[in-house]
C-alpha positions as CSV (number, residue, x, y, z in Angstrom):
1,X,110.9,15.1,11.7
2,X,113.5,16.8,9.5
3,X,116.2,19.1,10.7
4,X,118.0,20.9,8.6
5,X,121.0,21.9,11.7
6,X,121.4,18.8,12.5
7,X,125.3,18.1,12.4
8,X,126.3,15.2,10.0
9,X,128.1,12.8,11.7
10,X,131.4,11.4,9.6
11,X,130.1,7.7,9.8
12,X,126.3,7.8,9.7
13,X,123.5,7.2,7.5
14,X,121.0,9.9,6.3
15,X,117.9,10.6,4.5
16,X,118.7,13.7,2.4
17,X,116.0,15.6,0.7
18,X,115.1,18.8,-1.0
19,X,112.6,21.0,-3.0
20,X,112.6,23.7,-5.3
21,X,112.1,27.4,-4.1
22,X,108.4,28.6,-4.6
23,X,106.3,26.4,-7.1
24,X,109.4,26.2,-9.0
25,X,110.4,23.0,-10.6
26,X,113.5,21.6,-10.6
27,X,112.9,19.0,-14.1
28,X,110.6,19.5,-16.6
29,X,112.6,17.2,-19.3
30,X,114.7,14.0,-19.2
31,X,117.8,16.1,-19.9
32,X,117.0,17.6,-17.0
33,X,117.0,14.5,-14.6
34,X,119.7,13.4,-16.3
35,X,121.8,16.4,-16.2
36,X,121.0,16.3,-12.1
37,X,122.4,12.6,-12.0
38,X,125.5,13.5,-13.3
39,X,126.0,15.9,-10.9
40,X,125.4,13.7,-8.6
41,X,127.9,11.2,-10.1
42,X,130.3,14.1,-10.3
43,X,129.8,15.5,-6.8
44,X,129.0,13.2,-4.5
45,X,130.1,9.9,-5.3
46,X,133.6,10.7,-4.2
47,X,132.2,11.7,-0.5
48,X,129.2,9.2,0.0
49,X,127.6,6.1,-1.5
50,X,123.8,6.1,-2.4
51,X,121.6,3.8,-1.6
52,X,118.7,5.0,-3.5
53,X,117.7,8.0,-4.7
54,X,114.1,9.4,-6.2
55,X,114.1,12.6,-8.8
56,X,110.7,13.9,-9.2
57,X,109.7,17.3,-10.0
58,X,110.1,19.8,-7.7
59,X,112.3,17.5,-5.5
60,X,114.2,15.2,-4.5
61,X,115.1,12.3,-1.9
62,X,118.5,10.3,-1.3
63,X,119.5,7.3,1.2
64,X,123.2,7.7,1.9
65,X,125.9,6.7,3.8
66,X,129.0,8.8,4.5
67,X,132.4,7.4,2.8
68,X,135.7,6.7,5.0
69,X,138.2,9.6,5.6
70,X,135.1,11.9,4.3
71,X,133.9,14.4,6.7
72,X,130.3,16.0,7.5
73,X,131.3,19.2,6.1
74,X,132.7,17.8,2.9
75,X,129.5,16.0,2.5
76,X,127.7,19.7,3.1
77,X,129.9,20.9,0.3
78,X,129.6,18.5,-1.8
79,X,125.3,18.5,-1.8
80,X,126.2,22.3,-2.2
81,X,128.4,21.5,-5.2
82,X,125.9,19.0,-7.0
83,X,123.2,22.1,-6.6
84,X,125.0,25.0,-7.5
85,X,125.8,23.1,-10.5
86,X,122.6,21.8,-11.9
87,X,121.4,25.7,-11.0
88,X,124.1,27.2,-12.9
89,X,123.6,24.8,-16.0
90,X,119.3,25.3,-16.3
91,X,119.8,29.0,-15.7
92,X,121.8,29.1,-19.0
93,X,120.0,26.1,-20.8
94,X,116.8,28.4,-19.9
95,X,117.5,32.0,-19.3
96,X,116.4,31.3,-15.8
97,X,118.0,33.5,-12.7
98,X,118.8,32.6,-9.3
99,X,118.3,30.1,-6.5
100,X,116.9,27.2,-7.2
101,X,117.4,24.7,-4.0
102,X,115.7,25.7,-0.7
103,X,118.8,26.0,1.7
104,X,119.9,24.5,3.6
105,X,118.8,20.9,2.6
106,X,117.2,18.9,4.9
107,X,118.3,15.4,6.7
108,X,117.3,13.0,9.0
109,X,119.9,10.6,10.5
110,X,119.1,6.8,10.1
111,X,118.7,5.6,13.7
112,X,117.6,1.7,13.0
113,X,117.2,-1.3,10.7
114,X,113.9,-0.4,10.5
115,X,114.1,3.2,9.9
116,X,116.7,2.4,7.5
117,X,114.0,0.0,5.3
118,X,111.0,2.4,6.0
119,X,113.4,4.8,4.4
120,X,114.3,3.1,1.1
121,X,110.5,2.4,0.4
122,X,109.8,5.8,1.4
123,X,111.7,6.7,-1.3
124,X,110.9,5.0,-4.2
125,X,107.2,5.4,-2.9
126,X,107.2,9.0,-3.4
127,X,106.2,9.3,-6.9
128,X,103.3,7.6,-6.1
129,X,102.7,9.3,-2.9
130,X,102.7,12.2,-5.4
131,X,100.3,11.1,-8.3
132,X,103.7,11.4,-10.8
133,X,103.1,7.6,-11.2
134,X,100.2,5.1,-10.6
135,X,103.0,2.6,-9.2
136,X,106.5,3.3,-7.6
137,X,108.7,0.7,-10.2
138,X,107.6,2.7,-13.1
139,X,109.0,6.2,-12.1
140,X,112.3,5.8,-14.6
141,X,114.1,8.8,-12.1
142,X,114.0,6.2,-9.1
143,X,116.8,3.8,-8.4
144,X,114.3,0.9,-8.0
145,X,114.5,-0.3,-11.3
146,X,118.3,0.0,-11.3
147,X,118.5,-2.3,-7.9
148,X,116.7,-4.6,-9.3
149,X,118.0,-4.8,-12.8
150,X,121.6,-5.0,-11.9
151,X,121.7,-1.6,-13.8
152,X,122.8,0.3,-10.4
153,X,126.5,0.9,-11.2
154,X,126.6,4.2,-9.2
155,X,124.9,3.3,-6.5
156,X,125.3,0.5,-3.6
157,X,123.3,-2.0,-5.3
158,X,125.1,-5.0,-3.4
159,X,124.8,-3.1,0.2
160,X,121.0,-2.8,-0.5
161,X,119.8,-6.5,-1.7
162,X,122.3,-7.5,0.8
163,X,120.5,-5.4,3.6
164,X,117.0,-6.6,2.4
165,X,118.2,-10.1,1.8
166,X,119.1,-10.3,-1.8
167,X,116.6,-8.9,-4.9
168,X,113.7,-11.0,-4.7
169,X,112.9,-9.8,-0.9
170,X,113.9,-6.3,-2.1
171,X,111.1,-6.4,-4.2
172,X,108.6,-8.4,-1.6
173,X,109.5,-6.2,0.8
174,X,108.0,-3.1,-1.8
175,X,105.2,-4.8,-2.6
176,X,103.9,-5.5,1.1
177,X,105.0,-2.2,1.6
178,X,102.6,-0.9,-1.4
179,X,99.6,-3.1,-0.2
180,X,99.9,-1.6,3.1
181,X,99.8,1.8,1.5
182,X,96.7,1.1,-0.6
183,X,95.2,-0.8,2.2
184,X,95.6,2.8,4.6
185,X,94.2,5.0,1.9
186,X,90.6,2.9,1.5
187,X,90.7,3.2,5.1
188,X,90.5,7.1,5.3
C-alpha cells in the first residue's frame, strides 16, 4: 500500500511513483519523455541513484536508492524540483496552465530482497500492465532496454545485474516474471 506521509529515511530504498492530475497526460510526444529524463538527470541524480525507472503516459514509476550525505528532505525537493520543471517547460511549449503532478508523490519503502525484485519487474511491467505495449522490453521510456544493453549510463546499471546476478538472469528473471503474469490473466 502506498503512503504518500511516509517519512523518507536518509539511507533506504523506495518505489516512487506518480500520475497526472485529472485525465491529464503528462507525455504525448518523445520530446516530452525526453525532456522529463533530463529533469531527472538534472534533479535527482545528484540526491539518489535509479535503479529503473518506467515513463508512460499519465505516469510514472522509479526504483531508487538514497545517495550518502543526502537527506530525506533533499530528496523531497529534489522530486519537487524535477516536476515543477517539466510543468513549467510543457505549460510554455503548450499554452498549458497549472499543476500538473498529483501532490505529494507517493512511495513505498523497500523492505526485502524480494520486494526489491518484485519491484523492478513491477516496473518495467507497467506498460503492459497498461495496454501501452504488448510486451514490457519494447516500451522505449523504460530502463529495461538500457540495463540490458549497457546503454544505462544514468542509472545503476552495475547495482542491478549485480543484484539479479548479472544480465542474463536479469532478463530470466523478466521473463518468468511475464509468464507468470500471462499464466494469472487466462486464469481469471
Amino acid at each position: 500500500m502506498s503512503n504518500r506521509t511516509l517519512p523518507l529515511d536518509d539511507d533506504g530504498m523506495y518505489h516512487i511513483y506518480n500520475r497526472a492530475t485529472g485525465s491529464e497526460l503528462l507525455f504525448t510526444t518523445t520530446g516530452d519523455y525526453t525532456r522529463f529524463l533530463k529533469c531527472m538527470e538534472k534533479y535527482l541524480l545528484p540526491f539518489m541513484g535509479i535503479w529503473c525507472y518506467c515513463l508512460m503516459p499519465n505516469h510514472f514509476h522509479l526504483l531508487i536508492t538514497i545517495k550518502e550525505k543526502s537527506t530525506g528532505k533533499e530528496i523531497s525537493k529534489a522530486l519537487s524540483d524535477c516536476c515543477n520543471a517539466y510543468t513549467k517547460w510543457l505549460n510554455t511549449a503548450t499554452g498549458r496552465k497549472g499543476n500538473l503532478f498529483m501532490r505529494p508523490f507517493k512511495r513505498n519503502k523497500i523492505e526485502n530482497d524480494n520486494h526489491l525484485a518484485w519491484t523492478v519487474w513491477y516496473i518495467h511491467r507497467n506498460p503492459m500492465h497498461h495496454h501501452y505495449s504488448q510486451d514490457y522490453s519494447e516500451w522505449k521510456y523504460s530502463s529495461f532496454k538500457a540495463i540490458c544493453n549497457d546503454t544505462a549510463s544514468k542509472i545503476c546499471r552495475e547495482h542491478v545485474l549485480s543484484f539479479f546476478g548479472g544480465v542474463e538472469k536479469f532478463i530470466l528473471f523478466h521473463k518468468v516474471q511475464q509468464q507468470g503474469y500471462y499464466d494469472a490473466m487466462e486464469d481469471e
